[in-house]
C-alpha positions in Angstrom: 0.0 0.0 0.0 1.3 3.4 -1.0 1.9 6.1 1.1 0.9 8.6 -1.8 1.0 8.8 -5.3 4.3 10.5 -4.6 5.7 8.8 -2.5 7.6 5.2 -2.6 6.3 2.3 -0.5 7.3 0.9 3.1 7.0 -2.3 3.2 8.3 -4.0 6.5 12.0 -3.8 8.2 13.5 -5.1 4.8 11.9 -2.0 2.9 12.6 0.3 5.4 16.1 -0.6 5.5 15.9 0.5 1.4 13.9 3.7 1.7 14.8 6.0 -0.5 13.7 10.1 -1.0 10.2 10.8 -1.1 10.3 13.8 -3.3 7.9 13.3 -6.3 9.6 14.1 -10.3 8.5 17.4 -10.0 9.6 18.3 -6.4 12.9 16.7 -6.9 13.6 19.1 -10.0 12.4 21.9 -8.3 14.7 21.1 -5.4 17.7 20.4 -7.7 19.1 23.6 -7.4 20.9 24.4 -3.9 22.4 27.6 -2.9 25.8 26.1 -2.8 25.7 24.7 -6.3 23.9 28.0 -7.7 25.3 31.1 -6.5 28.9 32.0 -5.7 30.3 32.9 -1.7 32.7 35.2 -2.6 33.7 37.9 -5.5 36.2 36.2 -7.1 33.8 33.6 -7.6 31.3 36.3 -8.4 33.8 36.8 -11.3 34.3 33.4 -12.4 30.6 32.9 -13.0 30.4 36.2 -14.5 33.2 35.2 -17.3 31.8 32.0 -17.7 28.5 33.3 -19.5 29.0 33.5 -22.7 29.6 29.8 -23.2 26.9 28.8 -21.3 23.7 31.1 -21.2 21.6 28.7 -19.4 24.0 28.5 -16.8 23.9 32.4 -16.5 20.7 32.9 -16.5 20.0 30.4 -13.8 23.0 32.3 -11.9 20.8 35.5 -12.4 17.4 34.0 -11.2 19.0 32.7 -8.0 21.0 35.9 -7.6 17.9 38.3 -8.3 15.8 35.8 -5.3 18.9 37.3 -2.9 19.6 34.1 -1.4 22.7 35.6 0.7 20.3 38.5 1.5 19.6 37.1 5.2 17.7 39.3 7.4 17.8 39.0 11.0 14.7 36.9 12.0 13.7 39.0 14.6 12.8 41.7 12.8 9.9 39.8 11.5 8.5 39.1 15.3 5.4 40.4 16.4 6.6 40.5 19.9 9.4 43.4 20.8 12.7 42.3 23.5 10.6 42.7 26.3 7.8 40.3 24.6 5.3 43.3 24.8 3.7 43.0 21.7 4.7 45.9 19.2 1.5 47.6 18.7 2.9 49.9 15.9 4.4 47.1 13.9 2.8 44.9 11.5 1.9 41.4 12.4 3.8 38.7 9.8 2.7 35.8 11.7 4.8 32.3 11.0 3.0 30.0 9.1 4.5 26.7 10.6 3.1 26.4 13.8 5.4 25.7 17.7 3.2 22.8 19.8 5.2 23.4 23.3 4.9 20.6 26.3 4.4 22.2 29.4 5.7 20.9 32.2 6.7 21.6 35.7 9.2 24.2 34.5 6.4 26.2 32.4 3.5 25.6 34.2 3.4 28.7 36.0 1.3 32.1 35.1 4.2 34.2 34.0 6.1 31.4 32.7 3.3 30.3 30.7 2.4 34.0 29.4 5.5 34.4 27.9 6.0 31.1 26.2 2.3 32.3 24.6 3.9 35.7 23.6 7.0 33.6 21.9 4.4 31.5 19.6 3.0 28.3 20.9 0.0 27.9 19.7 -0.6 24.3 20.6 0.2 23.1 24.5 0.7 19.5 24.6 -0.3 17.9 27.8 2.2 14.7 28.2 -0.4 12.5 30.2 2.4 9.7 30.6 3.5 11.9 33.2 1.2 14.6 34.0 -1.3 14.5 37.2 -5.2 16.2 37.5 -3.5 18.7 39.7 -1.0 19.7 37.0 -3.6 19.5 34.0 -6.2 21.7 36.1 -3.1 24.3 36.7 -1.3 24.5 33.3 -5.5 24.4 31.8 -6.0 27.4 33.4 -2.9 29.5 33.4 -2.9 28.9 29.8 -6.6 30.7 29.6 -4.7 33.4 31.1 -2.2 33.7 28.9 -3.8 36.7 26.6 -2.8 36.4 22.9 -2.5 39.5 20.7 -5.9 39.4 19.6 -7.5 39.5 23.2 -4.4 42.5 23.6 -5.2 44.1 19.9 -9.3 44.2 20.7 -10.6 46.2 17.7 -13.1 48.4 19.7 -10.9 49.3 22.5 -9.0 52.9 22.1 -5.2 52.9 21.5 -5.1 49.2 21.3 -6.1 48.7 24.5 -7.7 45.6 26.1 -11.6 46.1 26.7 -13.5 43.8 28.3 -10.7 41.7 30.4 -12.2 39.4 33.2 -10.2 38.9 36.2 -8.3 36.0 34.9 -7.0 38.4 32.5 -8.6 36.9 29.2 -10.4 38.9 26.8 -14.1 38.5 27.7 -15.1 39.4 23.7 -12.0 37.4 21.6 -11.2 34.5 23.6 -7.8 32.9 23.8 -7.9 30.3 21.1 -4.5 28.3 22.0 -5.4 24.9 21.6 -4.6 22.0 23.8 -3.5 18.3 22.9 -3.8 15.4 25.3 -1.2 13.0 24.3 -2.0 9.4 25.5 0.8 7.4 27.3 -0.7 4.3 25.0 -0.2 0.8 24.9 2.9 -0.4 25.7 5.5 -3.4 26.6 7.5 -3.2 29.8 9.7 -5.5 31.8 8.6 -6.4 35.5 9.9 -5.4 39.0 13.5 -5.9 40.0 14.3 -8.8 42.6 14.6 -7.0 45.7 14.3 -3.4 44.6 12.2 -2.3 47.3 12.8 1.1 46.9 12.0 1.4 43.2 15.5 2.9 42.3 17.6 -0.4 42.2 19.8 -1.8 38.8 20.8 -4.8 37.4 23.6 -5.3 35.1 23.5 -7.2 32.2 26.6 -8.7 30.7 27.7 -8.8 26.6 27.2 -12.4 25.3 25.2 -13.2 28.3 21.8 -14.9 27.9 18.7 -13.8 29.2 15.2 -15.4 29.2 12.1 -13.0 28.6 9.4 -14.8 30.9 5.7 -13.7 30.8 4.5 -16.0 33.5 3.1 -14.9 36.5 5.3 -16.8 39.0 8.4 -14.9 37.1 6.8 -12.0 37.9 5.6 -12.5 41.3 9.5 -13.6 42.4 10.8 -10.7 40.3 13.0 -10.1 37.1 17.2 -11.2 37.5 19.6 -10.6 35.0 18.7 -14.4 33.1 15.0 -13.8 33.7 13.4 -11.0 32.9 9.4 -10.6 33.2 7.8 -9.1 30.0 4.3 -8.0 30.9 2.8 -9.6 27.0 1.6 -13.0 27.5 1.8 -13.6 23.3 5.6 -12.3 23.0 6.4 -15.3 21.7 4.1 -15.6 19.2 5.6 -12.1 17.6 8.9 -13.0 17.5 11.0 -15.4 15.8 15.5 -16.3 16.2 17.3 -13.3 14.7 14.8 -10.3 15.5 15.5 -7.8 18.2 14.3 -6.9 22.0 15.0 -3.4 23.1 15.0 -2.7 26.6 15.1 1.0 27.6 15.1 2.6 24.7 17.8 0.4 23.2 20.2 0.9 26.2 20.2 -2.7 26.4 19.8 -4.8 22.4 18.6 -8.4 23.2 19.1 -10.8 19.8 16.6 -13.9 20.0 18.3 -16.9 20.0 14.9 -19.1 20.9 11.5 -19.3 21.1 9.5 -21.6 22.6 6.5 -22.5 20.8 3.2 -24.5 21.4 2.6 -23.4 24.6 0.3 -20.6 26.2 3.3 -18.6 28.2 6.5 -19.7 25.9 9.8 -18.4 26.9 12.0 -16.2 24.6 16.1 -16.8 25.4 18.1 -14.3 23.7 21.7 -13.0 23.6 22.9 -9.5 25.2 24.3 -7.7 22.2 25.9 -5.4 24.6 26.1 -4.4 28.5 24.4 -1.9 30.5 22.2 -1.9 33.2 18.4 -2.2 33.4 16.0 -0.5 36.4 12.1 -1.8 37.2 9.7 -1.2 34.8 12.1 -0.4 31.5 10.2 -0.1 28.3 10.4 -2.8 25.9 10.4 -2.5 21.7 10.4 -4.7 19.5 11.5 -3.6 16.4 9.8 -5.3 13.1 7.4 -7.4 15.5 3.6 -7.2 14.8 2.0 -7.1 18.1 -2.1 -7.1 19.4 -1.8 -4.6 21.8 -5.1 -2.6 22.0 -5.1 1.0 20.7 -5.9 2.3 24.2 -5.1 1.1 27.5 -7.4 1.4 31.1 -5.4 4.7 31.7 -5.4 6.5 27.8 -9.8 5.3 28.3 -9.5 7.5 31.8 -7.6 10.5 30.3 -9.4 10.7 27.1 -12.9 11.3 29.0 -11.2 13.5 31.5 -9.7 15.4 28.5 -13.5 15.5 27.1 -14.4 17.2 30.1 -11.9 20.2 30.3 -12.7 20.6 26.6 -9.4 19.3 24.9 -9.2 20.0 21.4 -7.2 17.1 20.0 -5.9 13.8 21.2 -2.5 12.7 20.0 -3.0 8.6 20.1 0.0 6.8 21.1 1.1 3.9 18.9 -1.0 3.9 16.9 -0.6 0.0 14.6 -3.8 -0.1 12.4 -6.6 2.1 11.2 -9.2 -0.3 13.6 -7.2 1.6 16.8 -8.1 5.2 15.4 -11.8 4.0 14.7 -11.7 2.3 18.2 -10.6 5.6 19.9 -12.9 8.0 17.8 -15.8 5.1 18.8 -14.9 5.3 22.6 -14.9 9.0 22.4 -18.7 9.1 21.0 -19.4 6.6 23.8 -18.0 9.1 26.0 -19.7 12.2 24.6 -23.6 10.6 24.9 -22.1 9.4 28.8 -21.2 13.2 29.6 -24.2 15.3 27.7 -26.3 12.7 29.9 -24.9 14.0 33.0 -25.1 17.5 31.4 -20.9 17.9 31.1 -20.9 18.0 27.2 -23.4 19.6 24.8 -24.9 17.7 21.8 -23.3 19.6 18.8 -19.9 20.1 20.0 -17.2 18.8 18.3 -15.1 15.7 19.5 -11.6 16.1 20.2 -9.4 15.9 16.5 -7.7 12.5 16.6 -3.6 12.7 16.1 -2.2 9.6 14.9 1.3 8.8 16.2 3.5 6.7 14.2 6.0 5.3 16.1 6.1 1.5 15.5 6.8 -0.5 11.9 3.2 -2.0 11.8 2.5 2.1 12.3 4.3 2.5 9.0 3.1 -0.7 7.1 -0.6 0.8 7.2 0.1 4.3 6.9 -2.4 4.9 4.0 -5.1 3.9 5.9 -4.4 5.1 9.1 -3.7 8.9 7.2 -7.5 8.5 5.7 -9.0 7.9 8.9 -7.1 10.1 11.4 -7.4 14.2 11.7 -3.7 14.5 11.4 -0.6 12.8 12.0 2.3 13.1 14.4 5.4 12.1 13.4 7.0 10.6 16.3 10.7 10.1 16.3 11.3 8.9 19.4 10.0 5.6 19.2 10.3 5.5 16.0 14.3 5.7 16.0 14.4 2.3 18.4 11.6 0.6 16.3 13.2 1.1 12.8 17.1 2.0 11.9 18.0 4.9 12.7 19.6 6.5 9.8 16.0 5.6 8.4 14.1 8.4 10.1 14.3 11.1 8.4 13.3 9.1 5.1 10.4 8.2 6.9 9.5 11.3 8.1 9.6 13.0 4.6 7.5 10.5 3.2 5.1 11.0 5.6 4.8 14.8 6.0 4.4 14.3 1.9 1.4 12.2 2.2 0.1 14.2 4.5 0.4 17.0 2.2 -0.8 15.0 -0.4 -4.0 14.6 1.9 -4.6 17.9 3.0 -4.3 16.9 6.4 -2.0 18.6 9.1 1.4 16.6 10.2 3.9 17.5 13.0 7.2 16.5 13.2 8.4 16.2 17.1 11.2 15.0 19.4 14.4 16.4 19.9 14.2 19.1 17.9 16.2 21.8 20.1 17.4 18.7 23.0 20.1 20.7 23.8 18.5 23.9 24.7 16.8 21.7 27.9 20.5 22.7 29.3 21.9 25.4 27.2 20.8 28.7 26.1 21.1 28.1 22.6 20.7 25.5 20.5 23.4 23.3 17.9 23.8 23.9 14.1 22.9 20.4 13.7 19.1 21.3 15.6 18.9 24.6 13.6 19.3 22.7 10.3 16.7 19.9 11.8 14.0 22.3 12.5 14.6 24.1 9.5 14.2 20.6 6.9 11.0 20.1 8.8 9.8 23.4 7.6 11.0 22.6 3.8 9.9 19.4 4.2 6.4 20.5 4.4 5.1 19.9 8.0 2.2 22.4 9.4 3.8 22.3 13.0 6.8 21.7 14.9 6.9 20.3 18.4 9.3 20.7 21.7 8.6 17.9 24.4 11.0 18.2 27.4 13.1 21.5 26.2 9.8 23.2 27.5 8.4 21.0 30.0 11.4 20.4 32.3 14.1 22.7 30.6 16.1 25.3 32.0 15.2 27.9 29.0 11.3 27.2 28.2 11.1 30.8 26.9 14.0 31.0 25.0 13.5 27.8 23.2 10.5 28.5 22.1 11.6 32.1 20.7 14.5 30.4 19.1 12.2 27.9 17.0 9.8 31.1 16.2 13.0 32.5 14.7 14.1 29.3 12.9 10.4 29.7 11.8 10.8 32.7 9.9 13.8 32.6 8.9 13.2 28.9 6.7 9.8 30.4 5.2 11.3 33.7 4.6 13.6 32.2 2.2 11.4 29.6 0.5 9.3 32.6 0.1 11.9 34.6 -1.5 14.4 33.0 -2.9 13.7 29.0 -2.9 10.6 28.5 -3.6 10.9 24.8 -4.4 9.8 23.0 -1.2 6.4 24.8 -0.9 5.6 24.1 -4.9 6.4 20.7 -4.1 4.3 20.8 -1.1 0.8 22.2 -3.0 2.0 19.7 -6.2 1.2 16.9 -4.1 -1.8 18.2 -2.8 -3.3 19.2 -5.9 -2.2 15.6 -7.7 -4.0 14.1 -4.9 -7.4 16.0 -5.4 -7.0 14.5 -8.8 -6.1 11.1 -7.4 -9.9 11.4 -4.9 -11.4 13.1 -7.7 -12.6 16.0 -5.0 -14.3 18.6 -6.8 -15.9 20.1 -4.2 -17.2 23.7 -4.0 -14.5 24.2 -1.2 -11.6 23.4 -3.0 -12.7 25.3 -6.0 -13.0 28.5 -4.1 -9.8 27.8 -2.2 -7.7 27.2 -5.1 -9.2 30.5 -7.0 -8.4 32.4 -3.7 -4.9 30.7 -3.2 -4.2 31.8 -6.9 -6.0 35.3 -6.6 -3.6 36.3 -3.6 -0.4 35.1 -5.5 -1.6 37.1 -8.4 -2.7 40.4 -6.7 0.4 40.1 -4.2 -1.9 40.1 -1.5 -1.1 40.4 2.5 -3.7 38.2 3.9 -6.7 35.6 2.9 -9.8 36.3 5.2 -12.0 33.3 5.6 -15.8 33.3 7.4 -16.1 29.9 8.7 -18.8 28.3 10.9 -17.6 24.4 10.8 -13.6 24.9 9.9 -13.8 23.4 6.2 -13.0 26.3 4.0 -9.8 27.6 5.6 -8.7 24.1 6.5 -8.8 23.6 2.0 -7.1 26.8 1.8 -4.7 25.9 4.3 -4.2 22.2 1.9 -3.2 25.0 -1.3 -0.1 26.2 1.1 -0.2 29.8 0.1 2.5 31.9 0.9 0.7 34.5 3.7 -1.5 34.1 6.6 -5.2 32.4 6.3 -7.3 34.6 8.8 -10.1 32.9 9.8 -13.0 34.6 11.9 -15.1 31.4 13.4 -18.2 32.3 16.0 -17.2 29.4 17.6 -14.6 29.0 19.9 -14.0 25.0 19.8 -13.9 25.1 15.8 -11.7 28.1 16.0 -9.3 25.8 18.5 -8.9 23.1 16.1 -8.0 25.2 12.9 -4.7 25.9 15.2 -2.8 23.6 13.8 -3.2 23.5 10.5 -0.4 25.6 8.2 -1.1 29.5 8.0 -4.4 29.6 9.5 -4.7 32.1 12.5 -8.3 31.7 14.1 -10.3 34.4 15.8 -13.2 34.0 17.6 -15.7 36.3 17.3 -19.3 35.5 18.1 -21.1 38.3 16.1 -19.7 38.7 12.5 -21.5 35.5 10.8 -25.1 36.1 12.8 -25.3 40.0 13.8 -23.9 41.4 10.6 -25.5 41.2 7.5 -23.6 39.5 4.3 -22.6 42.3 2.1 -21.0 43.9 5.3 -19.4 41.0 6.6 -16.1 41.6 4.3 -15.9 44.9 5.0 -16.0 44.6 8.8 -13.6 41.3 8.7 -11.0 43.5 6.7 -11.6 46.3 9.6 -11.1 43.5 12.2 -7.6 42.3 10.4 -6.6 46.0 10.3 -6.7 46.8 13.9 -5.0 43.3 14.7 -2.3 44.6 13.0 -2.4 41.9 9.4 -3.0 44.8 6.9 -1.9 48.1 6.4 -3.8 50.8 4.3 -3.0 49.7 0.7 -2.9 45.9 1.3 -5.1 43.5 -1.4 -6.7 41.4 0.7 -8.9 38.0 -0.6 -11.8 37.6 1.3 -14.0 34.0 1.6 -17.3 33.2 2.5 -19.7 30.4 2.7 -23.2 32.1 2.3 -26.3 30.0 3.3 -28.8 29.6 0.7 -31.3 31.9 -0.3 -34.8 31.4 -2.0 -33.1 31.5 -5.9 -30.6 28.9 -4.5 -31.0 25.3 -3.4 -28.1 24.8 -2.0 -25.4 26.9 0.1 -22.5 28.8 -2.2 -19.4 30.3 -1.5 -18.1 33.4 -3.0 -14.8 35.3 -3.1 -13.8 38.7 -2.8 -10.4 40.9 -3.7 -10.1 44.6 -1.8 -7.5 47.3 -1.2 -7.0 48.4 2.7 -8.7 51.5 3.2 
């Protein structure tokens, strides 16, 4: 099964081990050209190409194009923030939002008000709730500091004078334009784990396990109850045996310890598994367990992720990120459990009827993940690429392969994809990050993924403000320059999208007024597409196009505004009033006014407006029209 019609196929650990690039004809010759290849780093250089071009005109004028984009013409990131040195938002300067969007973990070294206020000043738009860790206690707190946490639009309120804040409740939040950060429980999932230590009473005790040495994976209870040695460990999977065979691999601790089966007993209900230590190290109580290549049952939610999913429902999360996630039967098992979950809370009047469920975020982290990609992409809300896991379960130096073949399908499908773990490690410890994480967050960006994700650099880091600055910055500086001087990646990005609408044959009304608009604002040059959306579809199709300037989109509800956060270029406001208090032909008009006092446009800007009109008497069904206007 193909990932995409762009993309080449993974096929179990053998394919993996041969994936190639994803980059479909087209992307790969509009990625051919590189800025060390095309333009010259010095004036003698300068020279040599210059002399050169009368023997080869092609060659010269290629030299011009890529000179006249100014690709050594690098601004300092910075000045493109909305936020000035103090993170007081600069009222006078126009807002160029990023595009690519910063999900941020928050964690006992965020958590708190002022903490969390300017982490929502530096960009996050997503908080990610790690609920492997995280208590009720520290939900409720982080839940509510981050409703707190005004963003420019509750700051920018377009009827206050000066700019100033009109309506603020005592919590500090707008009470007109709420704060629309979303929030994304992230399940701890199924998973594999080895059993209590011998002896470790306290919970903090090792074993060491020797190179060459065997060891016996056990899944019987009496193994368990006398507690795991360094020749017997206890595996809490009764059927690991039936997933393994000699030759494949057991990880223990995320690969601090390889295990090599040597054996596997078969034909009976709890058969051992004897293996070889591939190398030493020592193991603690409860390490996790992969197994790399191995097709395992393990249900798509355990008792805890059922708990915290129906929690999450009731403090109104907006999208679950589903842990190991195998098969396209675990997303439809989750999305089942949460409609179960929805009729059990709107009966005890803790959910209303026509509220949306929480977006389901499929992480890939496991080979059978990978295997049934396509169908888990056409089932799931968006994908998480999760490298973590994903780095122990396949080879290594396979990852990034992996991950560009899936942030292509997901472009291919129109549906949102972020790329996490490790992105800026270091800067857990050090105030600024390495070369080799600047270039990481940077190919994410190229490689087409609608957000970016920091896990424990914000949650237990020294610098949780800082980081999240720095990736703002990495932010704009990537799309600045595929904006003006590489514009390969992003083509690439809407070819795929546009061969897949041809692929689903989708001719809807949405994607013919999305395209028009996406191809109007290239056209007219134009700062900002305005969207009026009461359900989220329009701007999310716009979104799919990948133009090259912000999607705002005005939504009168609060919950749909939430879950257009994380889709590419799409900045949500809610505002309860424009789609039902003001009539149709003024709508425009007063959105354009709205994006003016937020600071988008300037007087002279085109702006493309969208709408979705309901149907009147000479129409049957609901139409959508488009607009172009100059900034008064």
């Amino acid at each position: 099964m193909m990932l995409s019609a762009h993309c080449r196929t993974i096929r179990g650990a053998t394919a993996l081990r041969a994936a190639r690039s994803t980059w479909c004809p087209t992307s790969q010759q509009l990625m051919n050209t590189s800025p060390s290849a095309a333009a010259p780093t010095c004036s003698e250089d300068a020279t040599t190409a210059s002399s050169s071009s009368s023997s080869s005109p092609s060659a010269s004028a290629a030299a011009r194009s890529f000179s006249s984009r100014s690709s050594f013409d690098l601004p300092d990131p910075r000045s493109f923030m909305s936020y000035q040195s103090t993170l007081d938002y600069a009222k006078s300067q126009k807002w160029n939002p990023q595009l690519s969007k910063i999900c941020a973990t928050i964690g006992p070294t965020s958590e708190q008000l002022p903490v969390l206020k300017d982490i929502v000043r530096s960009g996050m738009r997503i908080m990610r709730l790690n609920f492997s860790h995280a208590t009720v206690e520290e939900v409720e707190l982080r839940m509510t500091n981050l409703r707190a946490s005004k963003g420019r639009h509750s700051i920018f309120h377009p009827d206050s004078p000066d700019g100033e804040a009109v309506g603020v409740a005592s919590t500090g939040e707008s009470s007109v334009h709420k704060n629309v950060r979303a929030v994304l429980l992230d399940t701890r999932g199924p998973e594999l784990r080895t059993g209590k230590l011998a002896g470790d009473d306290s919970g903090h005790e090792t074993i060491n396990i020797d190179v060459g040495s065997t060891v016996t994976l056990c899944t019987t209870d009496d193994v368990r109850d006398g507690g795991s040695t360094a020749s017997r460990l206890y595996i809490d999977y009764p059927k690991l045996h039936e997933c393994l065979v000699p030759g494949m691999k057991v990880l223990l601790d995320d690969g601090a310890i390889t295990l090599t089966v040597a054996e596997v007993e078969s034909g009976v209900e709890h058969g051992n598994v004897t293996c070889v230590a591939d190398n030493s190290g020592e193991i603690r109580s409860r390490a996790g367990v992969n197994l790399p290549g191995a097709e395992t049952d393990l249900p798509a939610m355990s008792a805890k992720d059922m708990v915290d999913i129906k929690y999450g429902m009731t403090k109104d999360v907006d999208y679950v990120a589903a842990s190991f996630i195998q098969n396209v039967e675990g997303v439809r098992e989750i999305k089942a459990y949460m409609e179960r979950c929805a009729e059990e809370l709107a009966a005890k009047g803790q959910w209303e009827p026509e509220r949306p469920l929480p977006l389901i975020i499929s992480k890939i982290e496991s080979v059978s993940g990978l295997n049934h990609f396509d169908e888990i992409l056409a089932e799931s809300d968006g994908i998480m690429v999760a490298r973590g896991d994903l780095g122990v379960e396949i080879p290594i130096q396979q990852v990034t392969n992996a991950q560009k073949e899936m942030v292509a399908a997901c472009n291919a499908a129109g549906k949102p994809v972020i790329v996490a773990t490790q992105m800026l490690e270091s800067m857990a410890k050090n105030p600024r990050p390495t070369r080799a994480e600047v270039a990481d967050v940077t190919n994410a960006i190229y490689d087409g993924a609608d957000c970016v994700m920091l896990s424990g650099e914000t949650a237990k880091g020294k610098y949780p403000v800082q980081v999240v600055q720095t990736m703002n910055e990495i932010i704009a500086s990537a799309e600045h320059f595929t904006k003006h001087s590489m514009p390969g990646p992003n083509l690439a990005a809407r070819e795929r999208f546009v061969q897949g609408q041809a692929d689903r044959a989708d001719k809807g009304v949405d994607a013919a007024v999305a395209k028009a608009a996406v191809t109007a604002a290239e056209e007219r040059d134009a700062s900002l597409i305005v969207v009026l959306t009461s359900q989220g579809s329009l701007p999310r199709m716009i979104s799919a196009f990948r133009p090259n300037i912000p999607i705002l989109a005005f939504c009168p509800s609060a919950k749909v505004a939430r879950q257009l956060m994380l889709n590419r270029g799409i900045h949500p406001i809610h505002i309860d009033d424009l789609l039902t208090n003001v009539s149709g032909t003024k709508r425009p008009a007063r959105a354009i006014q709205y994006a003016k006092q937020y600071g988008m446009v300037q007087e002279g800007d085109s702006v493309v407006v969208v709408t979705r009109e309901t149907a009147c008497d000479e129409l049957t069904t609901d139409f959508a029209s488009m607009k172009i206007a100059m900034v008064p």
